[in-house]
N, CA, C and O atoms as a GROMACS GRO file, in nm:
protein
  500
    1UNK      N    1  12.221  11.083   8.703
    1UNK     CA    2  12.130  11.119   8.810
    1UNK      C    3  12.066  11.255   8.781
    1UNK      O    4  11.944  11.270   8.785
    2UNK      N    5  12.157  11.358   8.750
    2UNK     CA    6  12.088  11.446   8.721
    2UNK      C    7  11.968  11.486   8.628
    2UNK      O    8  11.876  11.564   8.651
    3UNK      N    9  12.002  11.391   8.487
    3UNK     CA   10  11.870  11.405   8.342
    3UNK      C   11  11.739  11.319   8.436
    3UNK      O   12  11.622  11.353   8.454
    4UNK      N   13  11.799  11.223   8.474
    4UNK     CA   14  11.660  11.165   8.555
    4UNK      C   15  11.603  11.237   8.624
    4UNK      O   16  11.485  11.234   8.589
    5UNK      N   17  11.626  11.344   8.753
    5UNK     CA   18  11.562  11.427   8.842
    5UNK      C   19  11.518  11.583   8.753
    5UNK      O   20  11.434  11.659   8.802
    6UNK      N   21  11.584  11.612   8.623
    6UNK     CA   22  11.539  11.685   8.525
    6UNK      C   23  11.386  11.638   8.451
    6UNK      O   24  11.284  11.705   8.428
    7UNK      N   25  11.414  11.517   8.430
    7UNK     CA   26  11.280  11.448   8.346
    7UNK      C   27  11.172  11.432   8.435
    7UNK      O   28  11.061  11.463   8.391
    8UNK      N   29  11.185  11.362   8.624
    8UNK     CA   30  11.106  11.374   8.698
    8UNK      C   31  11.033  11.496   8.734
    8UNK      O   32  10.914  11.501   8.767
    9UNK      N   33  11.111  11.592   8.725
    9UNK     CA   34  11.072  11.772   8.728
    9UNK      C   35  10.981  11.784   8.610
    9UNK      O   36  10.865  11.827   8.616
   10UNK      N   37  11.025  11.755   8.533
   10UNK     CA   38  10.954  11.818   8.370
   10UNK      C   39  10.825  11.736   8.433
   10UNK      O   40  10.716  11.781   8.469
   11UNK      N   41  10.864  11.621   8.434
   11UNK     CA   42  10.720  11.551   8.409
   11UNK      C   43  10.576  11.568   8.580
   11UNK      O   44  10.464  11.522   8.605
   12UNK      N   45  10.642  11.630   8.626
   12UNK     CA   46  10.541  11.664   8.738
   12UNK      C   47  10.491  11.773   8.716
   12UNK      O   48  10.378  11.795   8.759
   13UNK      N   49  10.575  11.892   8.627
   13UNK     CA   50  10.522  12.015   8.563
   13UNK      C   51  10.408  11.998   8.463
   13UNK      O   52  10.310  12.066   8.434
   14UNK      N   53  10.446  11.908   8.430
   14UNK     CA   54  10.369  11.890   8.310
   14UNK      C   55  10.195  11.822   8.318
   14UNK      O   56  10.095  11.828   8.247
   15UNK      N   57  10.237  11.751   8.459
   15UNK     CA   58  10.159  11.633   8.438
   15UNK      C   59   9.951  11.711   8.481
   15UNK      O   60   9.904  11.814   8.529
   16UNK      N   61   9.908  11.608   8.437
   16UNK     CA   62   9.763  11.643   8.503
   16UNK      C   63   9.735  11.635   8.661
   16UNK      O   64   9.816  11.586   8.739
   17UNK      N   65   9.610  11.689   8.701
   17UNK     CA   66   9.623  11.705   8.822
   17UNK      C   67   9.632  11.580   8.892
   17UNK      O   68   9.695  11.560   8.995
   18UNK      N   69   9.532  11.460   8.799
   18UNK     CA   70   9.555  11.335   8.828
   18UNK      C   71   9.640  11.298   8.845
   18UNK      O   72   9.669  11.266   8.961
   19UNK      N   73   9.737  11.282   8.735
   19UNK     CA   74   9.876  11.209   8.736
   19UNK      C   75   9.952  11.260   8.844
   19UNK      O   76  10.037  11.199   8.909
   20UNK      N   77   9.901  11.423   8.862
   20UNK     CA   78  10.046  11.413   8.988
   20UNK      C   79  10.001  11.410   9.104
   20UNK      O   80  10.080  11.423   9.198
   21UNK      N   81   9.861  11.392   9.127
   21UNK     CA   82   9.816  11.346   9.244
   21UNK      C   83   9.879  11.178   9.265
   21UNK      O   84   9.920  11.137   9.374
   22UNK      N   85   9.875  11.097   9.142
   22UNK     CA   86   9.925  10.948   9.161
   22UNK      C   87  10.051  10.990   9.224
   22UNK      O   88  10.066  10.991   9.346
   23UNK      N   89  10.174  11.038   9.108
   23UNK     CA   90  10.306  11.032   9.159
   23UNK      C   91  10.338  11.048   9.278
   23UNK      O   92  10.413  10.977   9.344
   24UNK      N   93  10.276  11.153   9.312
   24UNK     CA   94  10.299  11.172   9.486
   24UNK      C   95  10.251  11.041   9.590
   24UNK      O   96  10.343  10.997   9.660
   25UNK      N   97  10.166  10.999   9.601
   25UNK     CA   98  10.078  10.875   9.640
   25UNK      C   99  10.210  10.747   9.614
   25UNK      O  100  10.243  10.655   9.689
   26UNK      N  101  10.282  10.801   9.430
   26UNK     CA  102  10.410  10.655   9.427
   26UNK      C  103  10.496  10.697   9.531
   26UNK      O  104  10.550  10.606   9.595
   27UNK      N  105  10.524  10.826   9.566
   27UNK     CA  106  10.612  10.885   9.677
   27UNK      C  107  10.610  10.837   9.810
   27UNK      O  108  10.686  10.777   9.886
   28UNK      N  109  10.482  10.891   9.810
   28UNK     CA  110  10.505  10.823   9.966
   28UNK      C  111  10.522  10.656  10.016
   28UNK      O  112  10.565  10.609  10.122
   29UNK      N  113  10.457  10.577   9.865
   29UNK     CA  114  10.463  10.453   9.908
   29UNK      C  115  10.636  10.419   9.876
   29UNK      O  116  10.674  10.323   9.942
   30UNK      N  117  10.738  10.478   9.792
   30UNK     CA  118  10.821  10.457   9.787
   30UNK      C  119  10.887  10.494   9.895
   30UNK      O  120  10.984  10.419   9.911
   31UNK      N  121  10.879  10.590   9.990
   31UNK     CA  122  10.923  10.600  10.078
   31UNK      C  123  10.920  10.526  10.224
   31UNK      O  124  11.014  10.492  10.295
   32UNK      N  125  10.805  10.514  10.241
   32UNK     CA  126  10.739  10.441  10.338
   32UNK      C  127  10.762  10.245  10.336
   32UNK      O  128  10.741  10.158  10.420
   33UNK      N  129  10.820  10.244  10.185
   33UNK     CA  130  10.872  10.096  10.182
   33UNK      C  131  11.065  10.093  10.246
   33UNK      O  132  11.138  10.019  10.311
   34UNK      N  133  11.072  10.211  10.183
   34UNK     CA  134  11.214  10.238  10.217
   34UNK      C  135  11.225  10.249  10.384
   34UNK      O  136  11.321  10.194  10.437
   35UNK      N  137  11.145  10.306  10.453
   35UNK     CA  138  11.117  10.283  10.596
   35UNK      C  139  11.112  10.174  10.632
   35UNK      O  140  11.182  10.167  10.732
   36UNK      N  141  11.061  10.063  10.605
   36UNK     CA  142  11.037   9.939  10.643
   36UNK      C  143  11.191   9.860  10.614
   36UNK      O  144  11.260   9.802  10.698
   37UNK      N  145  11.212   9.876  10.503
   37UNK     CA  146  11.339   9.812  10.519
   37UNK      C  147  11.422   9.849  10.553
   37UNK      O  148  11.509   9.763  10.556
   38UNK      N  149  11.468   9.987  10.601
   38UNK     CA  150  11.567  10.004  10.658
   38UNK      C  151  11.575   9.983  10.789
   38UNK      O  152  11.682   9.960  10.847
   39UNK      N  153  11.418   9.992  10.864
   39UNK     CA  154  11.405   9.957  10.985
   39UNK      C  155  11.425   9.802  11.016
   39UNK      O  156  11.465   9.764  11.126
   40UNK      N  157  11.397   9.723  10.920
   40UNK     CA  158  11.422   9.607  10.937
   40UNK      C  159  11.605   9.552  10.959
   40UNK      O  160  11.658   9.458  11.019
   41UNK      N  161  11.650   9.656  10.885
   41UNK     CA  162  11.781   9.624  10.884
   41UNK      C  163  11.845   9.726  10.952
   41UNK      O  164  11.948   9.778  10.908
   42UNK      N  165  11.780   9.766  11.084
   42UNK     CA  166  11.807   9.793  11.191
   42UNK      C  167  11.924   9.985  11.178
   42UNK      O  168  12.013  10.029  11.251
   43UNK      N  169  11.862  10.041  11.055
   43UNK     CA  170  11.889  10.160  11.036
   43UNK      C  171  11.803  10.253  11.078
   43UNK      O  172  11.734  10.313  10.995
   44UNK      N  173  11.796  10.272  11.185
   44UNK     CA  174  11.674  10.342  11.217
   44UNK      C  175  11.691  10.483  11.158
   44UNK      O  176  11.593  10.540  11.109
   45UNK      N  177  11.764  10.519  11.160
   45UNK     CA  178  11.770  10.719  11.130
   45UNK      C  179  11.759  10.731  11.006
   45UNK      O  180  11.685  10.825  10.978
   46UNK      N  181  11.819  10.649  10.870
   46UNK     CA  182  11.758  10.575  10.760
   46UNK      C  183  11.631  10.620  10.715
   46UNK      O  184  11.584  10.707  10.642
   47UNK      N  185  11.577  10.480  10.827
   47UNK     CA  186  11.436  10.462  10.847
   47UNK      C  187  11.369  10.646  10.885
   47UNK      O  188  11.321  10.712  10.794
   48UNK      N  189  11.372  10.663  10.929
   48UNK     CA  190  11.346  10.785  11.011
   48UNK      C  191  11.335  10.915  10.897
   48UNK      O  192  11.232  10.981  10.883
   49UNK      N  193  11.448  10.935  10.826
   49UNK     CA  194  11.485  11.012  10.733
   49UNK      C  195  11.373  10.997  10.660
   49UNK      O  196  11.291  11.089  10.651
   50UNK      N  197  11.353  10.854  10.589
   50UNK     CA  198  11.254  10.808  10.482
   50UNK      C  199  11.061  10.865  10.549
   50UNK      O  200  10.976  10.944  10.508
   51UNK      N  201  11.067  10.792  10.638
   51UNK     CA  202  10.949  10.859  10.738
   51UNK      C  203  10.897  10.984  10.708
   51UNK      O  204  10.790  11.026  10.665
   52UNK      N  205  11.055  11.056  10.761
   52UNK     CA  206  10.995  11.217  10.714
   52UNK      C  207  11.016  11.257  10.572
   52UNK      O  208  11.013  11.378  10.549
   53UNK      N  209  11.034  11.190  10.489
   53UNK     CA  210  11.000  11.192  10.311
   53UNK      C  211  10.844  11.225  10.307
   53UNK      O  212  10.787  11.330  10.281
   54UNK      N  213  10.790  11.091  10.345
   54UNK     CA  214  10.690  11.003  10.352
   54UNK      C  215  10.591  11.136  10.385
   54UNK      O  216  10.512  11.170  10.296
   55UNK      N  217  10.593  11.204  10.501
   55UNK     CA  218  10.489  11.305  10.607
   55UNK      C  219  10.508  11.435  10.514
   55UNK      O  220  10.416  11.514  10.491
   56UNK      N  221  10.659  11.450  10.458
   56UNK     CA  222  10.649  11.631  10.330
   56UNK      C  223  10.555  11.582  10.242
   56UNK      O  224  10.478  11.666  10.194
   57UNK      N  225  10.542  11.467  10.210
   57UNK     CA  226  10.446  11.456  10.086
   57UNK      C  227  10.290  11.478  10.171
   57UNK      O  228  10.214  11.572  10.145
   58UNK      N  229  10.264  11.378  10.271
   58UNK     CA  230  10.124  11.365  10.340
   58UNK      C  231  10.086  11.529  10.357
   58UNK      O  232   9.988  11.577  10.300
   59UNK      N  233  10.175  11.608  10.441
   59UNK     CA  234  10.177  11.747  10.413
   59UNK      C  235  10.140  11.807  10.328
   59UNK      O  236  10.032  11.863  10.346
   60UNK      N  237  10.190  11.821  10.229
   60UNK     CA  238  10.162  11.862  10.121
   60UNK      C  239  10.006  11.851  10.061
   60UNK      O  240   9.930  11.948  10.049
   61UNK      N  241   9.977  11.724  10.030
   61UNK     CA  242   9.887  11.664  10.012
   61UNK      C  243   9.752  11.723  10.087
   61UNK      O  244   9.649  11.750  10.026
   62UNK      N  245   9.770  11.739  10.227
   62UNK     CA  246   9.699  11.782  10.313
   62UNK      C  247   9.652  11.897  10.304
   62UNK      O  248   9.530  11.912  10.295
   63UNK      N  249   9.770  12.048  10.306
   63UNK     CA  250   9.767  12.153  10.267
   63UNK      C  251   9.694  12.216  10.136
   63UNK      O  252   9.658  12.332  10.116
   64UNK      N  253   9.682  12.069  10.030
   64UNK     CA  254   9.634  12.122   9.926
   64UNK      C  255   9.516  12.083   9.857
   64UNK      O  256   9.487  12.075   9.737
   65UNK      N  257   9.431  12.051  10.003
   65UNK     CA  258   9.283  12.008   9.943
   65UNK      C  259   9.242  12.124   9.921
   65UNK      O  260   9.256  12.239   9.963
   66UNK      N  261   9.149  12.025   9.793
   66UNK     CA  262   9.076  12.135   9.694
   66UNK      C  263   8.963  12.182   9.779
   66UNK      O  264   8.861  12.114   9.785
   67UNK      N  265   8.976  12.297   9.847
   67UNK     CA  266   8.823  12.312   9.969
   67UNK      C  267   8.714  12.357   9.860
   67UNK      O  268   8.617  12.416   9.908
   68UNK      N  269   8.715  12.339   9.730
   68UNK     CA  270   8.623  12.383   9.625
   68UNK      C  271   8.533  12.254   9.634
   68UNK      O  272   8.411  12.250   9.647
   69UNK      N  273   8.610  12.163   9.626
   69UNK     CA  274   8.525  12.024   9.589
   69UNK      C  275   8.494  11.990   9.729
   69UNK      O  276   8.519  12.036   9.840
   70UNK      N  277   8.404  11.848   9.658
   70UNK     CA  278   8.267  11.800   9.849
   70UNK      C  279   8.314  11.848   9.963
   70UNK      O  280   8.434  11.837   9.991
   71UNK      N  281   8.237  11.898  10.033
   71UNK     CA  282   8.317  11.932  10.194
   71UNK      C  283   8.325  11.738  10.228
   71UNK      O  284   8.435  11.690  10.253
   72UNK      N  285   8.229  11.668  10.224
   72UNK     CA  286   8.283  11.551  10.282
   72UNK      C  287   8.370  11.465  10.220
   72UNK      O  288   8.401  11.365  10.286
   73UNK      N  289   8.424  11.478  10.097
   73UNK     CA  290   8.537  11.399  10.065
   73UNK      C  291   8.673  11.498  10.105
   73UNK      O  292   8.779  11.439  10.124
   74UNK      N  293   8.670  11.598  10.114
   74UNK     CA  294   8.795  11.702  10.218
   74UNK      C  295   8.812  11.668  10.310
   74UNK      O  296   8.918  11.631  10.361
   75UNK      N  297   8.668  11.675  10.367
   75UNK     CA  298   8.727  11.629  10.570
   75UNK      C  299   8.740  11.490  10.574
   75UNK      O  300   8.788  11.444  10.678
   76UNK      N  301   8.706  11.412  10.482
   76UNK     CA  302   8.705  11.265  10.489
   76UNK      C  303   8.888  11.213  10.488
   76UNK      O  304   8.933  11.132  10.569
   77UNK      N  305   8.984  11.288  10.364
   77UNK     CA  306   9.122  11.328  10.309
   77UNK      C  307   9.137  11.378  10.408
   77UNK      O  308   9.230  11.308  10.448
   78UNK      N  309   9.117  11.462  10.503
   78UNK     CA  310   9.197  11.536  10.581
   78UNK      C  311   9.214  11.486  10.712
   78UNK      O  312   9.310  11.519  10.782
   79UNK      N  313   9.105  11.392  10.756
   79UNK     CA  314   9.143  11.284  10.875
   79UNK      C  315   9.201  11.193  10.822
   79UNK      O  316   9.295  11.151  10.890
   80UNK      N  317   9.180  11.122  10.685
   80UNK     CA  318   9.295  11.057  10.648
   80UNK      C  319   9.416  11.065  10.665
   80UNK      O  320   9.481  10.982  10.729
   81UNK      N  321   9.466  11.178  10.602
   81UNK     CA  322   9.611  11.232  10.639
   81UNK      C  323   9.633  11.275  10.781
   81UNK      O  324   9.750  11.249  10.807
   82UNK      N  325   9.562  11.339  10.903
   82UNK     CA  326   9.616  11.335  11.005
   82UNK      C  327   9.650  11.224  11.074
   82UNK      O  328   9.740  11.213  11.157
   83UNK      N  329   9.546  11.110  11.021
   83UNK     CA  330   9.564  10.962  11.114
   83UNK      C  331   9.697  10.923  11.053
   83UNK      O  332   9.770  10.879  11.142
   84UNK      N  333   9.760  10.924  10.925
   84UNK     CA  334   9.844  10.903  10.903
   84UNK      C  335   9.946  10.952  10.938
   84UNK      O  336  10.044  10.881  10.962
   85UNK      N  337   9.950  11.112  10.951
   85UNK     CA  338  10.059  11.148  11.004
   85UNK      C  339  10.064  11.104  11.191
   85UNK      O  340  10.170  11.077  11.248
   86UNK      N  341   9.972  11.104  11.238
   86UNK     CA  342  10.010  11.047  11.381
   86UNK      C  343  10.063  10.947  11.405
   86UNK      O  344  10.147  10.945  11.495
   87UNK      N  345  10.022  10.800  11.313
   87UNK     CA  346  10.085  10.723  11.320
   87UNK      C  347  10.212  10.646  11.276
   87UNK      O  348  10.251  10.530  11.291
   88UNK      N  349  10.273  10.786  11.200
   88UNK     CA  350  10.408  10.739  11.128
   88UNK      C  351  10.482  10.780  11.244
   88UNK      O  352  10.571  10.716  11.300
   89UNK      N  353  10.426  10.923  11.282
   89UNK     CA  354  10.521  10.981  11.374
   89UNK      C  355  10.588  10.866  11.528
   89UNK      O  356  10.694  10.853  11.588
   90UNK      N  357  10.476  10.816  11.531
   90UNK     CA  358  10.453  10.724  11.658
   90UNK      C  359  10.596  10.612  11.616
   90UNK      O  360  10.700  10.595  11.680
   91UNK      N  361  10.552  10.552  11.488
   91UNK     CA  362  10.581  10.464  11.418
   91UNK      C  363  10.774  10.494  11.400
   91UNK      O  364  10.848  10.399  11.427
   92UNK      N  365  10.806  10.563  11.376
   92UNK     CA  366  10.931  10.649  11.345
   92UNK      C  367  10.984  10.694  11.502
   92UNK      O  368  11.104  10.716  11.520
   93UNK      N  369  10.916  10.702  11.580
   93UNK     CA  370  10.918  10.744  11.724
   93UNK      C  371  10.998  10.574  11.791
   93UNK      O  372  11.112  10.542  11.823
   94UNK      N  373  10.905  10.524  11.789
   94UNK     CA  374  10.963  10.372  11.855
   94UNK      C  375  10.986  10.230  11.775
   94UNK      O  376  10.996  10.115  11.818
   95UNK      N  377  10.989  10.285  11.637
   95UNK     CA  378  11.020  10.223  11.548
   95UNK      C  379  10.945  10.086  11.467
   95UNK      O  380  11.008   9.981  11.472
   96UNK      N  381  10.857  10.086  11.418
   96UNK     CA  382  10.760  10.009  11.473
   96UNK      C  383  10.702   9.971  11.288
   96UNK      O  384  10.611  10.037  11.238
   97UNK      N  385  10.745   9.904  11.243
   97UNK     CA  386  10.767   9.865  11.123
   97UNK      C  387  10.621   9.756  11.091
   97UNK      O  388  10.617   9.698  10.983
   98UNK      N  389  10.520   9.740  11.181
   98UNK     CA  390  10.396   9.693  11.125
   98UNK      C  391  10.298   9.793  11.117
   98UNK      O  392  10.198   9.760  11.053
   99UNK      N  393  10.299   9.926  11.172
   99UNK     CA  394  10.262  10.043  11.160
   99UNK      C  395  10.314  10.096  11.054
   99UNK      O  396  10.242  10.099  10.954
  100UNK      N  397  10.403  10.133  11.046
  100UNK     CA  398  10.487  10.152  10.834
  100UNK      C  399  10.412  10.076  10.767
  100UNK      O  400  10.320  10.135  10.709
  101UNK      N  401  10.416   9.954  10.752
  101UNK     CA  402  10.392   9.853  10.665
  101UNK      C  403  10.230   9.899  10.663
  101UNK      O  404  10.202   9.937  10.550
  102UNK      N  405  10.096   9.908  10.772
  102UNK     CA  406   9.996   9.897  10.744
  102UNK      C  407   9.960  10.080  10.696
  102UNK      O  408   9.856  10.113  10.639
  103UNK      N  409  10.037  10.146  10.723
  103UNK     CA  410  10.000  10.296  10.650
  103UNK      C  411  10.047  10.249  10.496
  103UNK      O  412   9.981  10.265  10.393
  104UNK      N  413  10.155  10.197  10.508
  104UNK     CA  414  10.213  10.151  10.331
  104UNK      C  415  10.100  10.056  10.217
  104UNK      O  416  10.101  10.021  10.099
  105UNK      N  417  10.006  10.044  10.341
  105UNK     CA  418   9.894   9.912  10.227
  105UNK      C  419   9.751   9.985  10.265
  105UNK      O  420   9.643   9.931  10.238
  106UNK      N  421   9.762  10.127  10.336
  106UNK     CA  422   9.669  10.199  10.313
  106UNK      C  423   9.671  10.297  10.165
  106UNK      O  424   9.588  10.311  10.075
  107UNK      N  425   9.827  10.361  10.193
  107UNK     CA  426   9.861  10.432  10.063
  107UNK      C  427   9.841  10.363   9.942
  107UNK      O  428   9.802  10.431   9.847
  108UNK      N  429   9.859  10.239   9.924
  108UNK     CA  430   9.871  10.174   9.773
  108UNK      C  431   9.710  10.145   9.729
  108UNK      O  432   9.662  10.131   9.617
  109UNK      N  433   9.654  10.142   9.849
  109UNK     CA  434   9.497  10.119   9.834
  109UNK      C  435   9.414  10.266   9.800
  109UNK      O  436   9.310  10.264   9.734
  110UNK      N  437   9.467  10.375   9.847
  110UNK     CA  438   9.399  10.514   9.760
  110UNK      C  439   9.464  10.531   9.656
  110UNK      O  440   9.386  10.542   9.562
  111UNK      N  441   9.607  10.540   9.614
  111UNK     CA  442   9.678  10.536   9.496
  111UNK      C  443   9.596  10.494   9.390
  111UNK      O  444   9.565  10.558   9.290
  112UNK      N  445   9.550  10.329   9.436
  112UNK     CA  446   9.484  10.227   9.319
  112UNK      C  447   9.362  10.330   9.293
  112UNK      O  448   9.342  10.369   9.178
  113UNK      N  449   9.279  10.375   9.405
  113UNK     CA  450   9.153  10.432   9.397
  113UNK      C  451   9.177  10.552   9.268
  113UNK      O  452   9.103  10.567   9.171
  114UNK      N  453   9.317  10.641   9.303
  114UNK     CA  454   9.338  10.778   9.260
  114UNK      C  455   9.339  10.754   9.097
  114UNK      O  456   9.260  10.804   9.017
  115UNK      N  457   9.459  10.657   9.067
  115UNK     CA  458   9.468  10.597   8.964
  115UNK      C  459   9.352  10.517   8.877
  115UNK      O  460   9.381  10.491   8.760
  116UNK      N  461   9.239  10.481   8.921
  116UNK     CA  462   9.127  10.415   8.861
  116UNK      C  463   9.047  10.558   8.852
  116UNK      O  464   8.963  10.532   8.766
  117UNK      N  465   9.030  10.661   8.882
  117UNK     CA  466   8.986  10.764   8.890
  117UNK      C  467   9.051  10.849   8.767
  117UNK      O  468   8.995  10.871   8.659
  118UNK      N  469   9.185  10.892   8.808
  118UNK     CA  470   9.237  10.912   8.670
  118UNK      C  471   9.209  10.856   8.510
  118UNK      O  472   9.167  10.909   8.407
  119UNK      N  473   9.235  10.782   8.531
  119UNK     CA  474   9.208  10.709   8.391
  119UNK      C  475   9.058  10.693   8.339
  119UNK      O  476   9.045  10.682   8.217
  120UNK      N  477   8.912  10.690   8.440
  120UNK     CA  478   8.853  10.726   8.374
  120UNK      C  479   8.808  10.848   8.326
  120UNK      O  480   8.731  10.856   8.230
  121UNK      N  481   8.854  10.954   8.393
  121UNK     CA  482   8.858  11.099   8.393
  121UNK      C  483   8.900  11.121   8.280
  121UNK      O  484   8.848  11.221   8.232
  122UNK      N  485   8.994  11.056   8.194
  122UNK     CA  486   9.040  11.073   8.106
  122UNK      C  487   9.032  10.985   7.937
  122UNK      O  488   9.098  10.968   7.835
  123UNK      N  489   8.899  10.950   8.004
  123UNK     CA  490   8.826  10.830   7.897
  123UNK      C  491   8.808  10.741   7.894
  123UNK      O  492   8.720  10.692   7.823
  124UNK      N  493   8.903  10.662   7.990
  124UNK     CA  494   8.896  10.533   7.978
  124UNK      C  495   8.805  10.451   8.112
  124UNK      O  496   8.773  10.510   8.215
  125UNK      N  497   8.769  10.281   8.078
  125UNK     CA  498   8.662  10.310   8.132
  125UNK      C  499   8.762  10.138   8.196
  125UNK      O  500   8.713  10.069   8.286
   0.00000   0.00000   0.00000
């Protein structure tokens, strides 16, 4: 456990701004799946725990728009992430696992975006 969370470290240090814009994006969707099933299997605090995984990253994320680049793709990201954080909170609040699930198939849908972005940023087409 430990060389793995060593190599995950290295490699977020390391990585481009792209790439660790993805990883985070795999974060939250890994988390936010972990919400769903634990809520399903009736762990709510679990669930809950994972939730607030899910919102340090959205946080984060939030905190660290580039206010250099478009003002309208910032404020566009930045109601993104508040709608999201309202509705996990809600979601985590009364437990509500089609609200998880549809923030979870919002995340995988900018991920894909972030990730098709990356890669041509980086040559490929």
């Amino acid at each position: 456990m430990y060389a793995a969370n060593m190599y995950r470290s290295n490699e977020a240090a390391t990585a481009s701004k792209g790439a660790l814009l993805v990883m985070l994006y795999d974060g939250i969707g890994k988390f936010l799946r972990q919400a769903s099933a634990t809520f399903r299997a009736e762990d709510v605090a679990e669930g809950r725990y994972a939730i607030g995984r899910a919102l340090d990253i959205i946080g984060y994320l939030q905190a660290t728009l580039d206010e250099e680049a478009s003002e309208e793709v910032v404020e566009a990201l930045d109601k993104m992430y508040l709608a999201w954080t309202l509705v996990l909170v809600q979601a985590s609040t009364k437990v509500q696992v089609d609200k998880v699930d549809a923030i979870n198939d919002q995340v995988d849908a900018m991920r894909a975006t972030w990730a098709t972005a990356k890669h041509r940023s980086e040559g490929g087409r």
